[in-house]
C-alpha positions as CSV (number, residue, x, y, z in Angstrom):
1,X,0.0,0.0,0.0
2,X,2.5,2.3,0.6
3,X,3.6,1.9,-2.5
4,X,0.8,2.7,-4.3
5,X,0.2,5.6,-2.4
6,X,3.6,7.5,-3.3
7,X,2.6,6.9,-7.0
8,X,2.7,10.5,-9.5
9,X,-1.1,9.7,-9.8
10,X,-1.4,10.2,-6.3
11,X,0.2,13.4,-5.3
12,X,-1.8,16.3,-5.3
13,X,-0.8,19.2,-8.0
14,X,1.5,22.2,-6.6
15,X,-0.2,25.4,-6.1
16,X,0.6,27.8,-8.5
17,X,2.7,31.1,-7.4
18,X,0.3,34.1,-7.3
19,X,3.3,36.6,-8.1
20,X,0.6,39.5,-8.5
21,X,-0.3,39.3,-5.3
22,X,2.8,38.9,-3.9
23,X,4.4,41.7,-5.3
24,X,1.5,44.0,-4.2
25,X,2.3,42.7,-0.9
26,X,5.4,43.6,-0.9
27,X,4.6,47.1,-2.1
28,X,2.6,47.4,1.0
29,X,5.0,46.6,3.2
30,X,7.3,49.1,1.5
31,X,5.1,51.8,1.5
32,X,4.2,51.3,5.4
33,X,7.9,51.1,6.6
34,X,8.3,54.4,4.0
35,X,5.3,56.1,6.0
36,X,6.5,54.9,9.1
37,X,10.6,56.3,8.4
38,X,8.9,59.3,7.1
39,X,6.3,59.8,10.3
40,X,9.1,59.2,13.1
41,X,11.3,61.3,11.4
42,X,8.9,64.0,11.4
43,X,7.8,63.7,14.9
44,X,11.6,63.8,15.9
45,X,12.2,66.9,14.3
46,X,9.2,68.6,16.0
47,X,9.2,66.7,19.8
48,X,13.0,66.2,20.9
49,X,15.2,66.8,24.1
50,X,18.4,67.2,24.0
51,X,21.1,65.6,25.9
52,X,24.4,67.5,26.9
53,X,26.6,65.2,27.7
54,X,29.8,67.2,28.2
55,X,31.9,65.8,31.4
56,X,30.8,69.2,33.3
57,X,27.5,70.4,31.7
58,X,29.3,73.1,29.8
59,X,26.1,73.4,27.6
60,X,23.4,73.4,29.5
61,X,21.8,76.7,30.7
62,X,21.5,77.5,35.0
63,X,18.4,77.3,36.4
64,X,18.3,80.9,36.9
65,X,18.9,81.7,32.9
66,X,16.0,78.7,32.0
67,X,13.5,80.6,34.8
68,X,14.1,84.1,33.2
69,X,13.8,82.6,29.3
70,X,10.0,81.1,30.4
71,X,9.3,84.5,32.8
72,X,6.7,86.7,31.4
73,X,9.3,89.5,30.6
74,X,10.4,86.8,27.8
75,X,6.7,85.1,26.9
76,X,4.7,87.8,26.5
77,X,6.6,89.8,24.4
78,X,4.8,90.8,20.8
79,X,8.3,91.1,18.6
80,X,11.0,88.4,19.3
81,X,15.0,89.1,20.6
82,X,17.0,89.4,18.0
83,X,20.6,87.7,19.1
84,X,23.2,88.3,16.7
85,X,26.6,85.7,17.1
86,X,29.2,87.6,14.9
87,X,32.5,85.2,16.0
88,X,34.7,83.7,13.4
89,X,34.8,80.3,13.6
90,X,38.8,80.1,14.4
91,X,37.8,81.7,18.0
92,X,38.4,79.4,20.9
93,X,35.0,80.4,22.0
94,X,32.9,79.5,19.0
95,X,31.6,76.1,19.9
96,X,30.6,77.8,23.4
97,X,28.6,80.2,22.2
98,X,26.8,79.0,19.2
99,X,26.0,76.0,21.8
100,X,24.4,78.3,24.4
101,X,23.1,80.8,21.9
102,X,21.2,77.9,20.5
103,X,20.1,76.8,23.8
104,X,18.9,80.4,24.9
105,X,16.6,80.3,21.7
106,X,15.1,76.8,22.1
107,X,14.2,77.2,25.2
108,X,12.6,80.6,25.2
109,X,10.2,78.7,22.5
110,X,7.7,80.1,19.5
111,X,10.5,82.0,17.5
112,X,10.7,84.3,20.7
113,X,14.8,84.8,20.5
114,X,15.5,85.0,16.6
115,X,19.2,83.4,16.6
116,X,21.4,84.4,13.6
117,X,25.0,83.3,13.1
118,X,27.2,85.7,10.9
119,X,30.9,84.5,10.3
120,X,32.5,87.7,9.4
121,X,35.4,86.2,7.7
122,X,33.5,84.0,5.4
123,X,30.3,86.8,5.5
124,X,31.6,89.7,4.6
125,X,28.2,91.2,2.8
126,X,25.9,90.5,5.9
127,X,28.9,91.4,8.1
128,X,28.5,94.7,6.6
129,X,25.2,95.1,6.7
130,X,25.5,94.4,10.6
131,X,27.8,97.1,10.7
132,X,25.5,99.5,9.4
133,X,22.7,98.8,11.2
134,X,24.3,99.3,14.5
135,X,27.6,101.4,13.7
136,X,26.4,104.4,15.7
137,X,24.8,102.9,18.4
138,X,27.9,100.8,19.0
139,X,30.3,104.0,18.7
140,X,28.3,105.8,21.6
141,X,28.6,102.6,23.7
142,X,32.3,101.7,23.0
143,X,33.7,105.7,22.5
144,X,33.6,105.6,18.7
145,X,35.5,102.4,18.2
146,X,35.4,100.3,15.0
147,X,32.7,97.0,14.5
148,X,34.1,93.9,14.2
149,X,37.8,94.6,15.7
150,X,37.0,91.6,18.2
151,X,33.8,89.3,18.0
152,X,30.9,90.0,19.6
153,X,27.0,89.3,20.7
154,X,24.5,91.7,19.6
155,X,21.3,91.5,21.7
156,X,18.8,93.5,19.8
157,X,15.4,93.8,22.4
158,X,14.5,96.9,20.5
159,X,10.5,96.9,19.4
160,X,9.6,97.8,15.7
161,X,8.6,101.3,16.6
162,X,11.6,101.8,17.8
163,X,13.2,100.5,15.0
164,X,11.7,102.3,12.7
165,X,12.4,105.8,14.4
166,X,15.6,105.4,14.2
167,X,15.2,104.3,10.4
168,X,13.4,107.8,10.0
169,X,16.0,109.7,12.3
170,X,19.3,109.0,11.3
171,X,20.5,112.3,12.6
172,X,19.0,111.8,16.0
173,X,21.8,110.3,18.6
174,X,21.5,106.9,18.4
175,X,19.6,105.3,21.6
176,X,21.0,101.8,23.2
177,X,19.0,101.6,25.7
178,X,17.9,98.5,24.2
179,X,20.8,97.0,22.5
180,X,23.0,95.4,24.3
181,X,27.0,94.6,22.6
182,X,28.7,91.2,24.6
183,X,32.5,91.0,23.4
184,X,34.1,87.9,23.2
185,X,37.2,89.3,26.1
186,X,33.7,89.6,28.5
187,X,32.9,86.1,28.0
188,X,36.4,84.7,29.6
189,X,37.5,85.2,33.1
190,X,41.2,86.6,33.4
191,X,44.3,86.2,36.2
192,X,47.7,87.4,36.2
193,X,50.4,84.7,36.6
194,X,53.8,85.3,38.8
195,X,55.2,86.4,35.2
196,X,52.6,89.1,35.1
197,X,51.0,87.4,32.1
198,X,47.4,87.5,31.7
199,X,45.7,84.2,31.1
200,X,42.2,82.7,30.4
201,X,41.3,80.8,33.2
202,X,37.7,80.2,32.8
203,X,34.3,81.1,30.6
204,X,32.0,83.1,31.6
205,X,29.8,83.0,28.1
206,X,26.5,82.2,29.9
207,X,26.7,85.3,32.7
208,X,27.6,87.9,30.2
209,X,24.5,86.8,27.8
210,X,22.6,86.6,30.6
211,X,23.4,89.8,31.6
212,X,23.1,91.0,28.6
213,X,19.7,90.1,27.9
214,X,18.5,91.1,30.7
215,X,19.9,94.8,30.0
216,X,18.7,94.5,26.9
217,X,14.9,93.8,28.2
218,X,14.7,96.2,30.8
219,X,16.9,98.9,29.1
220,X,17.9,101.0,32.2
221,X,19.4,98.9,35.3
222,X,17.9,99.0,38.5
223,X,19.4,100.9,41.4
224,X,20.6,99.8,44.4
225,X,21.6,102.5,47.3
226,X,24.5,101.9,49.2
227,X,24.8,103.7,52.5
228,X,28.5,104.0,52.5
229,X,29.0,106.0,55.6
230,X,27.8,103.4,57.6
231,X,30.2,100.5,56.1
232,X,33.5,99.5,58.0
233,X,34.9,98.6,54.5
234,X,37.6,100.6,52.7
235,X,35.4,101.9,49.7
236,X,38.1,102.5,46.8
237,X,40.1,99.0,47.0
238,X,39.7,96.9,44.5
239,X,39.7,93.5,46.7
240,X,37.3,95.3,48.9
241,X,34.1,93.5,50.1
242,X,32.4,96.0,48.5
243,X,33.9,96.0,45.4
244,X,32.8,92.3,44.8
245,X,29.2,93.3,46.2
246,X,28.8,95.8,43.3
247,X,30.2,93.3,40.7
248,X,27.4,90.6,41.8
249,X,25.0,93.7,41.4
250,X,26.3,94.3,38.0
251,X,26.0,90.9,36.9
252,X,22.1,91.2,37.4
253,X,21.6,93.9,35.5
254,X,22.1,96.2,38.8
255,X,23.9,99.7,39.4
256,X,25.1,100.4,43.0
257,X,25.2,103.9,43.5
258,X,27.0,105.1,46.6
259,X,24.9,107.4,48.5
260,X,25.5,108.6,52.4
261,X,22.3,108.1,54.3
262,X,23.5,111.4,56.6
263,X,22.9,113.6,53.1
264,X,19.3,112.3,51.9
265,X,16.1,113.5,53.4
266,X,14.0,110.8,51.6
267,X,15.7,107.8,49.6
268,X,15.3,108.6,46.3
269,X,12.1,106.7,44.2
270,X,14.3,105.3,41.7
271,X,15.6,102.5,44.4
272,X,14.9,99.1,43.9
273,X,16.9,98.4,47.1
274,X,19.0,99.8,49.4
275,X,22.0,98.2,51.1
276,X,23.8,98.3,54.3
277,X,27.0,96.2,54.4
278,X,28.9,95.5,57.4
279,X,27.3,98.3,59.3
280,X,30.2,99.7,62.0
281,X,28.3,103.3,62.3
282,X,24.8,103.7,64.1
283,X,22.5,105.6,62.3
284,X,21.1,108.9,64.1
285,X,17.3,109.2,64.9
286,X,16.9,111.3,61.2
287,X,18.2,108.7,59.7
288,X,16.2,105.8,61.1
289,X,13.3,107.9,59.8
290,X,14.6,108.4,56.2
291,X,15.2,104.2,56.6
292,X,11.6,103.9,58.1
293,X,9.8,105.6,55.5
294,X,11.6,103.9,52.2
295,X,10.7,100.4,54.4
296,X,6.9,101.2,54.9
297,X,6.7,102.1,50.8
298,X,5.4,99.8,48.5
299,X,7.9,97.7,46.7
300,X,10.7,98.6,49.0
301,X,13.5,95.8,49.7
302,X,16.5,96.7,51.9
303,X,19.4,94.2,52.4
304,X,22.0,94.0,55.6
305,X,24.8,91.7,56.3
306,X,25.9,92.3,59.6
307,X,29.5,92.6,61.1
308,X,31.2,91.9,64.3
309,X,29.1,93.6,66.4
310,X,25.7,95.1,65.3
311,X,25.3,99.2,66.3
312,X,22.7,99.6,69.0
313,X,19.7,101.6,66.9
314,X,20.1,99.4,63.8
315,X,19.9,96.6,65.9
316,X,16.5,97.8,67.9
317,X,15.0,98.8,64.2
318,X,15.7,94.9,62.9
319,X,14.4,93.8,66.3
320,X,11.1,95.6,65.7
321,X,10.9,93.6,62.9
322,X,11.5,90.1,64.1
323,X,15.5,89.9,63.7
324,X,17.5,90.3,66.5
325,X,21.2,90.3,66.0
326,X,23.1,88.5,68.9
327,X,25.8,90.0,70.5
328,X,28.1,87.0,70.2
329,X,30.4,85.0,68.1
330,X,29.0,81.4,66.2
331,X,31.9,79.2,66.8
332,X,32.3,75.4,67.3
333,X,34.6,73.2,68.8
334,X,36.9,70.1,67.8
335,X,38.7,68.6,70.9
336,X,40.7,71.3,72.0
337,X,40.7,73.4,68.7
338,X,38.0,76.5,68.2
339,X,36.4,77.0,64.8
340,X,34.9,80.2,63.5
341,X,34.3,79.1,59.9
342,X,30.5,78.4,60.4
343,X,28.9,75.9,57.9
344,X,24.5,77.1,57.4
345,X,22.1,74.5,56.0
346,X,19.4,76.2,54.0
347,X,15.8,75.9,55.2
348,X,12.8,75.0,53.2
349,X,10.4,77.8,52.9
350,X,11.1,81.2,50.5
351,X,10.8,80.3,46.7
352,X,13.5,82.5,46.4
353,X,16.3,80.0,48.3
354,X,14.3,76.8,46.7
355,X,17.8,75.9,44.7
356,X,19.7,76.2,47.7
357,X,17.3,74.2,50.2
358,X,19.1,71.6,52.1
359,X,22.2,72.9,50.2
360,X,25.8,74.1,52.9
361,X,27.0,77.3,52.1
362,X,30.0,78.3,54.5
363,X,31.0,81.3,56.3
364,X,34.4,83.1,56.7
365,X,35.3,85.9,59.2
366,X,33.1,87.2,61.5
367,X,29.8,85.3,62.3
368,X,26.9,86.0,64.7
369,X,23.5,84.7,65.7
370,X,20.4,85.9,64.6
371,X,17.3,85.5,67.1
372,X,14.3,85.0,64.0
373,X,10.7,85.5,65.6
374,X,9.0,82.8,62.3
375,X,7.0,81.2,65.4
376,X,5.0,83.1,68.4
377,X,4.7,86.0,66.8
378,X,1.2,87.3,66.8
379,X,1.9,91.2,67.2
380,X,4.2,90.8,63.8
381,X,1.5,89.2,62.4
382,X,-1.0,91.9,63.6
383,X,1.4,94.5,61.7
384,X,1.6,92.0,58.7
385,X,4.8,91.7,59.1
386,X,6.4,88.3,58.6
387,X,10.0,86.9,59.3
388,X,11.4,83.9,57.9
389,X,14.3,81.5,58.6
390,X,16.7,81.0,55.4
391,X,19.8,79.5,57.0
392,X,20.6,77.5,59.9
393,X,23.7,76.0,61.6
394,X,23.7,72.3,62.9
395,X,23.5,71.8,66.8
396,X,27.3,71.8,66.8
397,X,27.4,75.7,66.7
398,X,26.8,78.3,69.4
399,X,26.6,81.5,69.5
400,X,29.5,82.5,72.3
401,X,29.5,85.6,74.1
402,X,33.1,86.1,75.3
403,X,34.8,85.3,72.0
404,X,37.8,87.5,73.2
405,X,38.5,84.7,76.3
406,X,41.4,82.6,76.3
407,X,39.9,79.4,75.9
408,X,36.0,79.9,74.7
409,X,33.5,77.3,76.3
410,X,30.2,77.1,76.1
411,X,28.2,78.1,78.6
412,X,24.3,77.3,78.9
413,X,24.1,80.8,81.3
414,X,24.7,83.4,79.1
415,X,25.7,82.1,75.6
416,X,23.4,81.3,72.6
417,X,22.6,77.4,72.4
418,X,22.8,75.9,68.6
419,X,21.3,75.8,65.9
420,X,22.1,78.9,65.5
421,X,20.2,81.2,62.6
422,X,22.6,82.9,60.0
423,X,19.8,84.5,57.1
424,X,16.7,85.7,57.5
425,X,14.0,87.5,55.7
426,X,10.8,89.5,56.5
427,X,8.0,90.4,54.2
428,X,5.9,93.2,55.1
429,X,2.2,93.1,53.9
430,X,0.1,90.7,52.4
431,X,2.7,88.7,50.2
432,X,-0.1,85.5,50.0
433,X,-2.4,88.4,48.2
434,X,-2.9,88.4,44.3
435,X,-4.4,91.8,44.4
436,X,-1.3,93.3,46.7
437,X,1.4,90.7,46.0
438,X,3.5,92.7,44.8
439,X,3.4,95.9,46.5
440,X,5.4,94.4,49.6
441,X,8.3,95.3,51.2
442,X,11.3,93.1,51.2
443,X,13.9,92.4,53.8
444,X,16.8,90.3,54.0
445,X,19.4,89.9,56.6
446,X,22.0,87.9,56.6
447,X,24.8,87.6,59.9
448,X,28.4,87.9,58.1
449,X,29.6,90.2,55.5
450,X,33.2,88.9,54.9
451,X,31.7,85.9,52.7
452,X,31.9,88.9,50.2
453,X,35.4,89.0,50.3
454,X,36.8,87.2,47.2
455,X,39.0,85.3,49.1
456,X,36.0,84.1,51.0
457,X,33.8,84.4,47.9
458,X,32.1,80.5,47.1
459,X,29.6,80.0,44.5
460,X,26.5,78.9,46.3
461,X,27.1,82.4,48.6
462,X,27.2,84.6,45.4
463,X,24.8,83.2,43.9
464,X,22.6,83.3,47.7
465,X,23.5,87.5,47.1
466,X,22.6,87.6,43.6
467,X,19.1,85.8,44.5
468,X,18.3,87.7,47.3
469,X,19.2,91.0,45.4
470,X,16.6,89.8,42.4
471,X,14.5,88.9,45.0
472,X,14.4,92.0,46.7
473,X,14.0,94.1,43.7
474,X,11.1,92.0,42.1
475,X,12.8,89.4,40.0
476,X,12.1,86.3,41.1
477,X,12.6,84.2,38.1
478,X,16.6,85.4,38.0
479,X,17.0,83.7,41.5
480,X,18.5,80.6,42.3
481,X,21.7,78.6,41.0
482,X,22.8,81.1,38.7
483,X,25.4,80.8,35.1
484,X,28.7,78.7,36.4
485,X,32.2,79.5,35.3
486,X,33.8,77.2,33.4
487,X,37.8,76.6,34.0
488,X,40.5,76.0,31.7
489,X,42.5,73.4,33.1
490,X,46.8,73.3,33.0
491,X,48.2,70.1,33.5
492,X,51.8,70.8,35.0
493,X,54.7,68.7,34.2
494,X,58.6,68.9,34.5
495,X,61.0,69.3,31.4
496,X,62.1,65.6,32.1
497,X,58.2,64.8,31.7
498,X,57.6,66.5,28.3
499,X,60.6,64.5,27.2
500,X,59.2,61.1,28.3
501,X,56.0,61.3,26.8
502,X,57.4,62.7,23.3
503,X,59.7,59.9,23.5
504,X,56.7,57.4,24.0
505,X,54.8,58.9,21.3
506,X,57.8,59.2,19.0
507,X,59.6,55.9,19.1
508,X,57.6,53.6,21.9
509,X,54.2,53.5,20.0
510,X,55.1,53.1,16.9
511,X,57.9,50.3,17.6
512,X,54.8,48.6,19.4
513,X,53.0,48.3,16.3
514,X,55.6,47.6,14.3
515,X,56.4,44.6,16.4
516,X,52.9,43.3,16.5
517,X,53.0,43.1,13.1
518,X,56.5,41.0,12.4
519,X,54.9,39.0,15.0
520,X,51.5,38.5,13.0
521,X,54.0,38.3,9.8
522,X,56.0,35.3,11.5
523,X,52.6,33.3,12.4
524,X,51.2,33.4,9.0
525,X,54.4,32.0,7.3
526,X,54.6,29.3,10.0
């Protein structure tokens, strides 16, 4: 049987090959893996996030910068920010800043920063018509000095109107109130060696078009009075305190002018803020008054960072307000060693500090306690005013009351127990109000002013000054971890060094490979 069942008669007949249908099959399939290339392609070109990943972030934007892009002042602008890169592409820099200029208009979204890049080596036509668009405006800023003799930003936050009149008026001195020029020696940060060379040492490309477009926005900075009769700093040195308080200003798009408080009868109503720094001179009844009335105005913010010892009627003003300065010391102890360099956790609590919370900043130089009334407080709250806690020392610290003594100790009787307060702010009015929000006054206070020295200086403590000075003048969305400096890094090495690694890549390497390859030579003819 089984052979009659593998007889030809018995097999069935093979199905022919529909080739017709197979081919329009395989169309299909072509033209859905087509549509399907095409569609993801598409969708990644419109929805995509991109990645830096650079050993240090050296592309991506601060938090402060990203806040400030996606602030109103950005947003809800009608006509976009015009941002003009004009940096030959042999500049160190150039990578840098076409990176971050990109970044600064994808994230400010919907076409709001218009980003050009102009080479003006390998552009000379648009180069030139650059330089007549803005020749004048850039000789008034720079003392008549020639386009294009370094590289340069152009930050353009000018509106058509005002474009236009100065189309019409070309005789009319040129306004920059709105233009903004960034050149490429601003972007880099700058130290003398021992040879009295000056060197790049870092890049500062982020800060200065930060800065600038923050200029460039507002147009006129914002003033900051500094009451420098009351200061125990030097005023005219260049490694003053001071001097590195009015830079941080500066970088915010902030002009500190220095102004006794013994020559004004009223603060002037062009201050966003006033300071006192490292107050070693009381202020006379008058002058409490003059300090009184700019604190009960609308919008008024005043900043303090104390000294060694606090002067009697400043002291009783901030205590009316639910900061008391302690007359003391914050110190801790190690075995039989005293430390003064206080280390402050920040607290939870003021959007303003909400980078830094549960961040250490650390102080240098003279350090005291700050009694903060945020609890208990019912009569502040019945005069709307409302103090907050911003930094705190660990249990470790005190605040000691004979610093002066011999061997310092504490003692539960008359010195301050930890955790010892270091910041504070108050808010006076109804901050938690839409309709008043932002029509209240502003203090902060913060118990050491020698973290302003540049010796002292650390990043999270300018960037605590810069955020409290936005914060105190009504821009919250600049505060927080602000633009980082990025460092150039010099490997040293000895003479005999240098030669040992030339040596290595001279003769070493390439007698390596050379003997690999007699020995790969030598196994194929065996």
């Amino acid at each position: 049987m089984s052979k009659d069942s593998d007889t030809p008669s018995s097999r069935k007949p093979a199905k022919p090959i529909g080739r017709f249908g197979t081919g329009t099959l395989s169309l299909l399939q072509i033209l859905c893996v087509t549509i399907l290339f095409v569609g993801i392609n598409y969708l990644s070109s419109q929805y995509y996030a991109p990645k830096d990943l650079s050993a240090d972030a050296a592309f991506t934007l601060s938090p402060a910068t990203k806040r400030f892009l996606e602030s109103p002042a950005v947003q809800e602008r009608d006509e976009p920010i015009r941002v003009i890169v004009a940096f030959r592409r042999s500049n160190g820099f150039y990578d840098r800043v076409r990176a971050l200029a990109e970044e600064y208009s994808r994230i400010a979204g919907k076409g709001k920063v218009k980003l050009e890049l102009v080479d003006p080596i390998r552009s000379p036509d648009r180069t030139q018509q650059i330089k007549e668009a803005y020749r004048k405006v850039f000789g008034t800023a720079f003392n008549n000095r020639t386009m294009f003799t370094t590289d340069l930003v152009i930050i353009d936050a000018r509106t058509k109107a005002e474009r236009d009149a100065m189309v019409s008026s070309p005789n009319d001195p040129p306004k920059k109130s709105h233009i903004r020029f960034i050149e490429s020696e601003n972007m880099a940060r700058f130290e003398t060696d021992e040879k009295g060379q000056r060197k790049i040492t870092g890049f500062v490309g982020e800060d200065a078009i930060t800065t600038g477009l923050v200029a460039a926005i507002e147009g006129q900075p914002r003033k900051v009075y500094l009451f420098t009769d009351k200061t125990g700093y030097t005023v005219d040195t260049v490694d003053s305190p001071l001097s590195t308080f009015e830079g941080i200003l500066l970088s915010q798009n902030a002009l500190t002018v220095r102004a006794p408080i013994s020559g004004l009868d009223r603060i002037p109503d062009d201050a966003a803020a006033v300071a006192i720094i490292n107050p070693a001179y009381d202020f006379t009844p008058q002058e409490l008054e003059v300090l009184g009335e700019y604190w009960n105005r609308p919008k008024s913010g005043v900043l303090v960072t104390l000294g060694q010892e606090t002067p009697p009627r400043l002291r009783a003003f901030l205590r009316n307000l639910g900061i008391t300065p302690g007359r003391d010391r914050v110190i801790t102890a190690k075995g039989d060693q005293i430390i003064s360099t206080v280390r402050g956790t920040f607290k939870g609590g003021m959007e303003f500090t909400k980078d830094f919370w549960d961040k250490v900043a650390t102080f240098e130089g003279a350090t005291n306690s700050l009694e903060i009334r945020d609890s208990d407080n019912e009569d502040l709250l019945n005069r709307k005013i409302m103090p907050y806690t911003l930094l705190e020392t660990g249990p470790e610290f005190w605040g000691e009351t004979r610093f002066g003594a011999a061997t310092p100790a504490f003692d539960p009787r008359e010195d301050n127990p930890g955790p010892s307060r270091l910041a504070g702010a108050v808010i006076r009015g109804g901050a938690t109000r839409d309709d008043v929000g932002d029509s209240v006054s502003k203090m902060v206070v913060i118990s050491n002013s020698d973290f302003l020295s540049p010796k002292y200086l650390t990043d999270i403590n300018r960037n605590f000054m810069a955020s409290s000075a936005n914060w105190l003048i009504g821009r919250e969305e600049l505060t927080g971890f602000g633009p980082r400096t990025l460092g150039t890094y010099k490997l040293p090495l000895l003479d005999s060094q240098v030669s040992f690694i030339n040596r290595v890549n001279l003769f070493f390497l390439p007698g390596f490979a050379f003997l690999i390859g007699l020995i790969v030579w030598s196994s194929r003819r065996a």
